[in-house]
N, C-alpha and C positions, 0 to 999 in steps of 0.2 A: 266868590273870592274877592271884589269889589267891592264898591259902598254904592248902593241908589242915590241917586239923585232928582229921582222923580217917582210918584207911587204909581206903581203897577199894580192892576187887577185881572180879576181871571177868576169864574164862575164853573160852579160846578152842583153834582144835585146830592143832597143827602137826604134818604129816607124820602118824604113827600117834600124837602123842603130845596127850591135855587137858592144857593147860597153865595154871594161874592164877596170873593176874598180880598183884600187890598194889602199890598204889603210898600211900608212906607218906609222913605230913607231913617237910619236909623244917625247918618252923621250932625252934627251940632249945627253946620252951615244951611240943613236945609227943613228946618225947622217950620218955615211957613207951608211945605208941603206938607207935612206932618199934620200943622192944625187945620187946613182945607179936607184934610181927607176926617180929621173927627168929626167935622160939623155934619156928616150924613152919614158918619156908622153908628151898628147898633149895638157896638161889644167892639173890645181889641183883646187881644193877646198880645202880653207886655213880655219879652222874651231878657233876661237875669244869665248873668256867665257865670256858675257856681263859683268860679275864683275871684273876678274881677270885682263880684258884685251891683250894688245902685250905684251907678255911675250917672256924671252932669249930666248928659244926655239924658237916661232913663230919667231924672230929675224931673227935668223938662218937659219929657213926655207925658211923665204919671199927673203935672198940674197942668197939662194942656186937657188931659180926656178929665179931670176932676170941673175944669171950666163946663167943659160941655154934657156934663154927669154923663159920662161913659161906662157903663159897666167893664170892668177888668177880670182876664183870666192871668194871672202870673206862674210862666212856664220857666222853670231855672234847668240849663244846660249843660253841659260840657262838666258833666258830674266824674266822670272817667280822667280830666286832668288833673296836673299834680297840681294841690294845692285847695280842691275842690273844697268847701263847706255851704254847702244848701243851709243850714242852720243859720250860719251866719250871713246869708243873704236874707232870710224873711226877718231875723233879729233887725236889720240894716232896713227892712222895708218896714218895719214898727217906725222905725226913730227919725231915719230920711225924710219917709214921704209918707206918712202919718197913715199908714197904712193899717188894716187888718187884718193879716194872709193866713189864711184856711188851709193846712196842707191837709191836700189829700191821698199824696202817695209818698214813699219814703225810698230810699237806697237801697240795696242788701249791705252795698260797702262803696269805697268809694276809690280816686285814681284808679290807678292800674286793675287793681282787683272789682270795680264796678265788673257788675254782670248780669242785674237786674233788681228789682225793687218790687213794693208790697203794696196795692190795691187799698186803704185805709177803708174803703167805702165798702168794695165786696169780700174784701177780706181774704185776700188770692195773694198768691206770689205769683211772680214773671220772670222767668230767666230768659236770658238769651244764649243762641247756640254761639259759640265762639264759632266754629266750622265753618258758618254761614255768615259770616262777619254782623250778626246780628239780625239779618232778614227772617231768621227764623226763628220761634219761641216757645214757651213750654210754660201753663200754665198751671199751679197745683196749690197745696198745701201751703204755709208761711214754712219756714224750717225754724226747726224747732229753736236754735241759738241766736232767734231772732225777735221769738214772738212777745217777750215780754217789753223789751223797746216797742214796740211795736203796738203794744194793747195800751203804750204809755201815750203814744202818740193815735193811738184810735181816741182815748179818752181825750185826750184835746181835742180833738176834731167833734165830738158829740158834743163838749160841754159848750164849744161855740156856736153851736145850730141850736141846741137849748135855750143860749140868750136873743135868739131872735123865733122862738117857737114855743109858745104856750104850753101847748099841748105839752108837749118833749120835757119840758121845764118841771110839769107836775111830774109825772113819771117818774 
């Protein structure tokens, strides 16, 4: 509910692998923690507010880990408030920050009516339990008044891994 001031870490094991996590101030003022903490990661997760969008700061950020060729995960959030457009944040991470964002999963819907989204990779729907204020989930089918958005944006996602896969590319 604060803003960092300094990056904290904190390790933990996934699969065969210790993984430590760093999570760094995200405010404009403390920018030089920011670029001390890229110089020895191996990946960030660049975290996007489906409303707000690429803000100066994200700015900032995405040519700090671009100095240090950072590989990037881009996770856009807060898709449930009003105003929310994930579209128009990866549009805005084309033109900002010269970006080329791969979405891999989509909404069912979005504000108030968010309630879960579509796997582009496996090809799954995800609900979440309202009851459960979300802790709980339900994986199955796409439904069906969704799937042709849906097969639109699966075909972007394949025709982009085609242009960096040979193989894929013949096919």
């Amino acid at each position: 509910r604060g803003i960092s001031i300094t990056a904290a870490a904190t390790t933990f094991r996934w699969r065969d692998y210790q993984c430590n996590l760093v999570d760094t101030p995200g405010h404009v003022d403390f920018t030089v923690e920011v670029e001390r903490s890229l110089r020895v990661l191996d990946g960030a997760v660049v975290v996007f507010c489906a409303v707000r969008g690429v803000e100066p700061q994200s700015e900032t950020v995405w040519r700090q880990a671009d100095r240090y060729a950072v590989p990037r995960i881009a996770f856009i959030n807060k898709c449930d408030r009003v105003g929310a457009d994930p579209e128009a944040v990866t549009s805005e991470m084309r033109t900002r920050l010269n970006a080329n964002p791969i979405v891999l999963q989509v909404p069912h819907a979005l504000e108030d009516e968010f309630n879960g989204l579509i796997d582009l990779v496996q090809w799954r729907s995800r609900e979440w339990d309202d009851s459960s204020l979300g802790a709980a989930f339900h994986d199955g089918e796409i439904p069906e008044h969704l799937r042709e958005e849906a097969a639109a944006a699966r075909g972007v996602l394949v025709e982009a891994i085609a242009e960096v896969d040979d193989e894929l590319m013949a096919k």
